[in-house]
N, C-alpha and C positions, 0 to 999 in steps of 0.2 A: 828360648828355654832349651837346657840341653840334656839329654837322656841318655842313661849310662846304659850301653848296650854288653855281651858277652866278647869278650876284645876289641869293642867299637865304642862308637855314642854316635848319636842323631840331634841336631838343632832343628827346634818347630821353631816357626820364623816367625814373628809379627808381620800382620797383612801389610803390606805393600813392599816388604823383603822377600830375597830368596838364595840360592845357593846354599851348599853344605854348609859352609858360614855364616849362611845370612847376611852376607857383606855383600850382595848384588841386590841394587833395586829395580825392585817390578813396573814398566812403563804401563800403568792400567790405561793409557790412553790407544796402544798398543790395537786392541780388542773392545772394537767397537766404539771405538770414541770415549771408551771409559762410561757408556751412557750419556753423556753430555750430547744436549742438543746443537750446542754451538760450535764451542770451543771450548780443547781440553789443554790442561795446562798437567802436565807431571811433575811432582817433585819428591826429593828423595823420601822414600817410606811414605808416598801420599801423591794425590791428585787433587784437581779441582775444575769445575763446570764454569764456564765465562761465556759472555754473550758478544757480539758485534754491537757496532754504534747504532742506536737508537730501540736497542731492544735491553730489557733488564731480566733479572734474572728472579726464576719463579722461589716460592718457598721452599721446594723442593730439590733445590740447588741443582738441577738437572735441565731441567726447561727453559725457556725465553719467550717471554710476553715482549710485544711491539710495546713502545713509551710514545704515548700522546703528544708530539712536541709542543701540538696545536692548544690545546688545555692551557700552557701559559699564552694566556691575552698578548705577550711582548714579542714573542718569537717571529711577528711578520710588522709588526709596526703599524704604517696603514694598512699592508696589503691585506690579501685574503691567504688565510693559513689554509693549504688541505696538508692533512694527513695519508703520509704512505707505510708501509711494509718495512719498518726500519729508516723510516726519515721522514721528511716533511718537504713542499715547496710553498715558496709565497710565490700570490697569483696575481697580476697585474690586469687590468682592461688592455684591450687592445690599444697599439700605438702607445703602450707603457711600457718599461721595462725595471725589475727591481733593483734598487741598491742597497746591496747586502750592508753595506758598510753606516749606512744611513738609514737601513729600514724605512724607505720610504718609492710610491711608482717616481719615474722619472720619466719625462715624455723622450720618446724616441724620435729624434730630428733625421725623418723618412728624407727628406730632400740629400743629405749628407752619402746617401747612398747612392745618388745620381738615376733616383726610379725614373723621374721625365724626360723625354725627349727635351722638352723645351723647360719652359717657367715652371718651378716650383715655389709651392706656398706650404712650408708646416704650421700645424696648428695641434693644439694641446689633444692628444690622442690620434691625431690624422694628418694627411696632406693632401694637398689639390693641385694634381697639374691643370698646365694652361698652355693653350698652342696661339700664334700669331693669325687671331678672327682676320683683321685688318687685311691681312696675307691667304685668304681664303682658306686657313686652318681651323680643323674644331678637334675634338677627342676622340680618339678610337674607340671602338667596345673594350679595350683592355683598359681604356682610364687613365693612361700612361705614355702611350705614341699619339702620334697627329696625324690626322686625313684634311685631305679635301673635302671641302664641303660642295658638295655637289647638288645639282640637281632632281628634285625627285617629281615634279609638275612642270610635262612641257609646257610652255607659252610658246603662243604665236608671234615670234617677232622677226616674222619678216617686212622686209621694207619695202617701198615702192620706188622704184628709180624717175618715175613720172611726176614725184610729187618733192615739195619743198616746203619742209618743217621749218616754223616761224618761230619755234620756242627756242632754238639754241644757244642765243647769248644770253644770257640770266641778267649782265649788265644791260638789258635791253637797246642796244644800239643795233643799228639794220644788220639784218643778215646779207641785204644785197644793198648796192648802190649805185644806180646807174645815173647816166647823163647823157644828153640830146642835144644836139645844136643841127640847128634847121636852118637851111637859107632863106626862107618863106614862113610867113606865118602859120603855125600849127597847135590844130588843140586837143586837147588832152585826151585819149581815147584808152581805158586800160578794160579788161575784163580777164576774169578768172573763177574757176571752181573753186570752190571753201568749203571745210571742215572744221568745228569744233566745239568743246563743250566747255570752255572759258568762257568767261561774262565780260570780261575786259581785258582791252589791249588796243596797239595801233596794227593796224593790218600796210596802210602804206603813209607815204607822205608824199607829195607834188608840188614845185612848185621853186623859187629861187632860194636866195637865203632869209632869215628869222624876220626882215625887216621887209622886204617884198611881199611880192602875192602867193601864197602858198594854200594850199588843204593838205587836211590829215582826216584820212578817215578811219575811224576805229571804232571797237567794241563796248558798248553800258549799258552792264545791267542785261547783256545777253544781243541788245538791239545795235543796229549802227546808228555810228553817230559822226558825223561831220561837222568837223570845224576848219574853221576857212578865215583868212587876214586879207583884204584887199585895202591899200592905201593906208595902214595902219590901224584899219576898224575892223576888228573880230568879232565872230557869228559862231555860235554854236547850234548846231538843227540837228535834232533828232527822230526817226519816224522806221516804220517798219515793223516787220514779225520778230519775235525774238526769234534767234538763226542759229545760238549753241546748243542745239541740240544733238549734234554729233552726224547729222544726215546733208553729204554732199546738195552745196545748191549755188548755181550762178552769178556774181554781181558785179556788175557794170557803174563805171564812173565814167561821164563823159561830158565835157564842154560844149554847149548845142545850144548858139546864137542867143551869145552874153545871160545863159543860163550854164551852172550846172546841175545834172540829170542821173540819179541815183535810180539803179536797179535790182532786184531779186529776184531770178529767174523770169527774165525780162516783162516783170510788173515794177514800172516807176514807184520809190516809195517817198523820192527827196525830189522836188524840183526846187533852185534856188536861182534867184537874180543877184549876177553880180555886178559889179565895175570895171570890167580887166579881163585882161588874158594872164593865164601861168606862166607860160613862153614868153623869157624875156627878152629884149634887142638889147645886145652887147656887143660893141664893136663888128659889127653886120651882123652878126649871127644872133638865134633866135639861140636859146638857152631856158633847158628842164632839166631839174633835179629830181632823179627819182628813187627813194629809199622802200627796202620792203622790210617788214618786219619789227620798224623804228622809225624813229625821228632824225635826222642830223643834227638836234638842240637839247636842250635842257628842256621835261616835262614841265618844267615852271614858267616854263614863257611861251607854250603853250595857250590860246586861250582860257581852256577850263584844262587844271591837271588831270593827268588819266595816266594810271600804270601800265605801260607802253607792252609790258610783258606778253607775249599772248604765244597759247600753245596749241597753233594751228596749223592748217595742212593748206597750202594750194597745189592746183595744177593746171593744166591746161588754160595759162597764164598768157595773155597778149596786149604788152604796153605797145601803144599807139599804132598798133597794125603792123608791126614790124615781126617780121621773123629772125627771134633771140637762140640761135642755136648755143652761145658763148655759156649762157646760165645754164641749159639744160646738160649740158657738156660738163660743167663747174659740180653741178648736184652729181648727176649721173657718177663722176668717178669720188663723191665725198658721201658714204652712207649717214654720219652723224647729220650731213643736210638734207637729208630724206625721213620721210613719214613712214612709220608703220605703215602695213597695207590695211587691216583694220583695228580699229582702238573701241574701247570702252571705256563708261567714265571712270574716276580715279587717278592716282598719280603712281607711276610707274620708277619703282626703284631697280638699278640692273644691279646693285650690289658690286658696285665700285665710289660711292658716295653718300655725302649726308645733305643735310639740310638745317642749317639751325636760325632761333628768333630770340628776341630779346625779350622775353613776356613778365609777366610779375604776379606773381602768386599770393601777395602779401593783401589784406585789405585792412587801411588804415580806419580809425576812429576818429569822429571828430573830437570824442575825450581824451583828453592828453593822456591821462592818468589810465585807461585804459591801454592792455597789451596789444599789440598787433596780429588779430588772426590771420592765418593762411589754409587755405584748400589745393591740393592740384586733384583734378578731375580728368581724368583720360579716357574717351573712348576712340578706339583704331577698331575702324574694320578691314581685314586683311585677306588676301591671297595670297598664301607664301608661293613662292616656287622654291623654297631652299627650308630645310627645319632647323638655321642656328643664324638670329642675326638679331640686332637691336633694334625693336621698332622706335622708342623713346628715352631719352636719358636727358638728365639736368646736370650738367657739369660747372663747376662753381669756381673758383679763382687757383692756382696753381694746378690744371686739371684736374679735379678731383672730382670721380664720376660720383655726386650727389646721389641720384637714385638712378635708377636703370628699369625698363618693362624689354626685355629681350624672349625670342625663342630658343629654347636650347633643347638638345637630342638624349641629355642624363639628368640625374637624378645625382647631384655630387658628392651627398652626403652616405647614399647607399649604395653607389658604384653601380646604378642602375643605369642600362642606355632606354630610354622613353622619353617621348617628344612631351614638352613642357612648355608654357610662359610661366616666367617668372617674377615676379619683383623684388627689388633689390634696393637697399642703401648703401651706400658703398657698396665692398664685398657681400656684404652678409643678406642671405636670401630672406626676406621677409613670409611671401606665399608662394603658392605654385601651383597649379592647375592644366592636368593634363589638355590635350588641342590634337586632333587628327589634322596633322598640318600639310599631309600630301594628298588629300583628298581632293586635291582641285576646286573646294569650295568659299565662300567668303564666310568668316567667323567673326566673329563681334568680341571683342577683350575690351574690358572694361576697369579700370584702374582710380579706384577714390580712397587719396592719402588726407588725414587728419593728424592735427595734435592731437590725439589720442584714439587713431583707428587706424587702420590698414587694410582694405580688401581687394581683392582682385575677382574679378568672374569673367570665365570663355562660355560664350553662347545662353548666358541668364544661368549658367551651375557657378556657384561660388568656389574656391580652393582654399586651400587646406593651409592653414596656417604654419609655419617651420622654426618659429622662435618662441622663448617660453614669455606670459605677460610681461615679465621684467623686463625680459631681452628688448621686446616689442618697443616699451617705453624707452628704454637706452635708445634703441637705432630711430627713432621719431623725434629725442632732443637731440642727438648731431643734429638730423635733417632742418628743425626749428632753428641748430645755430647756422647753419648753410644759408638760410633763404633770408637771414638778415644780413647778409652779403650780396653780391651779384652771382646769381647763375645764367647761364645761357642753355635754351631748350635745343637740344639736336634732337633731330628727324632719320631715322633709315640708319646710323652709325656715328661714332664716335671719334672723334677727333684723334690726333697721334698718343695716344695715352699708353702708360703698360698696362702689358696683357694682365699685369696680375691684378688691375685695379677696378674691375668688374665681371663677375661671373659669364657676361659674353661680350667680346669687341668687334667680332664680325658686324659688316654692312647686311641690311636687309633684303632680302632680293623679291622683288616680288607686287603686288598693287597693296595701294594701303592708302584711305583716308582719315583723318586724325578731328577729335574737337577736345578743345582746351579748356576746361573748366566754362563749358555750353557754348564754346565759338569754333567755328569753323577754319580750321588752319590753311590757309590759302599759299601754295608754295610759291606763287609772284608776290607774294607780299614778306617772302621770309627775307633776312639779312645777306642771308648767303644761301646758296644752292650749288651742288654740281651739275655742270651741263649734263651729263646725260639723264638726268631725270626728270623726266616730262612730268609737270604738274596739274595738269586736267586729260590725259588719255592715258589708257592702258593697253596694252595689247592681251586677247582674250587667252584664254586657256588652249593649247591646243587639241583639234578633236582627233580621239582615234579614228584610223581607217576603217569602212564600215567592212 
């Protein structure tokens, strides 16, 4: 508008012009942001209020309200939508990550990022390192690196250099073998101190080859038993106290005027008549074979078979009055042929080995048309010295660790370190049940698998279940299709398998006797054994210094 002034004029400008003309526009954003909350925009002869991404703009063309993104149900897909301050994220579970592009978690494959030291396993939201058991590794408190597994219960295992351990060869063939040739006739004179808590086995043999005059005297049922061949007619006599009860006692065998003459802490308990001398004449010499520990034949030609195995101690040992420095010299520098100094009953794993049997879980029908049920029943009673090792597993054809009862130090699922048993099919934990496993004491674990149950208990408490019922049923028909196959039952550890293919591969360290579905697992009767694990002695706990 223009106003006729006295030789002038004046233009009043429309708002958002200015200058004597009016031909200059006014920046209202200039001053104060034009009042806009957010963002101001100028244009000529005007302005205007704008907001940033995720905020809209109020009635009042001035303000800015935040915009719900969350409110549309699409904006996260599966995920979880939260709303923020001008935006939104989609929220994933842990071990997920979102794709935008796909609206959808995606599991994040933790192994790809090199978290383990050793084996990794991912699984849909998580990963499980695993260290080489086998190699005396377990998991660190970080979840992530590997330790040694060490020690946490001394045991006493010292050895006695005076004494000669009988259980060493597992293929039961003698530990010693000696031989005598005499220029004169001689008879057979042997004595020694014995230990042990084996019911059966041969302690020696005397005598020529399989077809000659020979005895073998050994352990049944706890008592001696002597069996003896002269001229091809065998004798078996048995008589005495039972003597495995773990307490040092004397016994003398001796040839005394066409008798032989059996002793126990010099009480006769065998006297027998025979026909013959031991001492053969061969080519002038008088000729004994003297095996300790074994036989030099097959148990089947034997009189009566007997499982030669036997897991005993002598000492102070003297065949035919002769002074043997050769064997005590032989022991003295080889500790695997020496005795603990004291044992207790049980079977003694040092956690360099296993033990496995051929057993069968299946119990048929005589109805054809009937299914084949199966049970495995496990009770171990244990003394760890170590808190991470396999006490039992069934491994089944391509090694595939079937099921597993192991100790382990975590908790895998919640990156907790506490001492556990656990049960296992395959990989996947079934229960778990805490155990004071360095307590130096014996604990009772107890393990009964069904077609359609699963329990474990340590010391009469039951444990806590780790899979949902389905799950449960899922890992119970693998094991159903396993046992219609061949498994094979290991003792104390697991054969060379990967580490990723049971929650623990480590060996057991420590005492432990086993029953199988109500039978007594006897380790001279299993298929295979490591030598160093004595199958009827333990060495005890060691005691602190008072």
């Amino acid at each position: 508008m223009c106003q006729d002034l006295m030789g002038n004029f004046y233009c009043q400008c429309r708002a958002g012009w200015g200058g004597r003309l009016c031909d200059r526009d006014v920046n209202e954003c200039s001053q104060q942001n034009g009042g806009c909350n957010q963002i101001c925009f100028n244009k000529p002869g005007s302005f205007h209020c704008a907001c940033y991404s995720g905020y809209a703009l109020s009635p009042d063309g001035r303000t800015c309200r935040d915009v719900d993104e969350c409110a549309n149900g699409g904006a996260c897909g599966e995920a979880r939508c939260r709303n923020l301050p001008g935006s939104y994220s989609c929220l994933c579970d842990a071990g997920y990550a979102f794709s935008s592009q796909e609206k959808i978690c995606q599991d994040v494959d933790e192994c790809a990022d090199g978290r383990c030291e050793q084996a990794c396993v991912n699984s849909p939201g998580g990963y499980t390192c695993h260290c080489d058991g086998r190699g005396g590794l377990k998991l660190s408190p970080d979840m992530n690196t590997c330790e040694d597994i060490l020690p946490c219960v001394p045991f006493d295992v010292a050895k006695s250099m005076k004494s000669l351990y009988l259980g060493r060869m597992f293929s039961g063939t003698p530990v010693i073998r000696l031989r005598f040739k005499r220029l004169q006739p001689t008879r057979l004179v042997a004595e020694f101190d014995f230990r042990t808590f084996d019911p059966e086995g041969v302690l020696f043999f005397a005598g020529g080859h399989q077809d000659s005059a020979w005895i073998v005297l050994g352990l049944r049922a706890g008592r001696l038993e002597l069996q003896l061949r002269y001229h091809g007619v065998g004798r078996v006599t048995s008589s005495g106290p039972v003597i495995n009860h773990g307490m040092w006692q004397t016994i003398s065998v001796e040839e005394l005027h066409r008798n032989l003459v059996v002793k126990v802490n010099k009480d006769a308990v065998m006297k027998i008549a025979v026909a013959g001398d031991l001492f053969q004449l061969d080519r002038g010499l008088y000729h004994l074979n003297l095996t300790v520990g074994g036989i030099p034949f097959k148990e089947k030609d034997l009189v009566q078979p007997i499982n030669p195995r036997l897991d005993g101690c002598m000492r102070s040992w003297n065949w035919l009055n002769g002074e043997d420095t050769t064997i005590q010299e032989t022991v003295k520098a080889n500790p695997k042929m020496q005795c603990f100094s004291v044992t207790e009953k049980g079977s003694f794993y040092p956690g360099s080995g296993f033990a496995f049997y051929s057993l069968d879980y299946t119990q048929t029908s005589a109805d054809v048309s009937t299914e084949a049920t199966w049970q495995i029943e496990v009770v171990a009673r244990i003394r760890p010295v170590t808190d991470t090792g396999v006490l039992l597993a069934l491994v089944g054809s391509d090694h595939v660790v079937v099921l597993s009862v192991a100790l382990v130090d975590y908790h895998s699922t919640k990156k907790l370190k506490k001492q556990l048993v656990i049960l296992a099919v395959e990989g996947v934990t079934l229960a778990l049940m805490e155990i004071k496993v360095c307590d130096g004491q014996e604990h009772r674990v107890a393990v009964s698998v069904r077609k359609d149950e699963a329990t474990l208990e340590v010391d009469g408490t039951k444990g806590q279940s780790e899979v949902s019922a389905a799950g449960l049923q899922e890992r119970l028909a693998v094991l159903t299709r396993h046992l219609q196959g061949s498994v094979l039952t290991f003792v104390g550890g697991l054969p060379d398998v990967p580490v990723t293919s049971a929650p623990v591969t480590a060996f057991f360290r420590g005492c432990m006797t086993l029953e199988v579905n109500q039978k007594a697992l006897d380790l001279d009767e299993a298929a295979y054994k490591h030598s160093d694990i004595t199958s009827h002695s333990c060495p005890p706990v060691e005691q602190a210094a008072p």
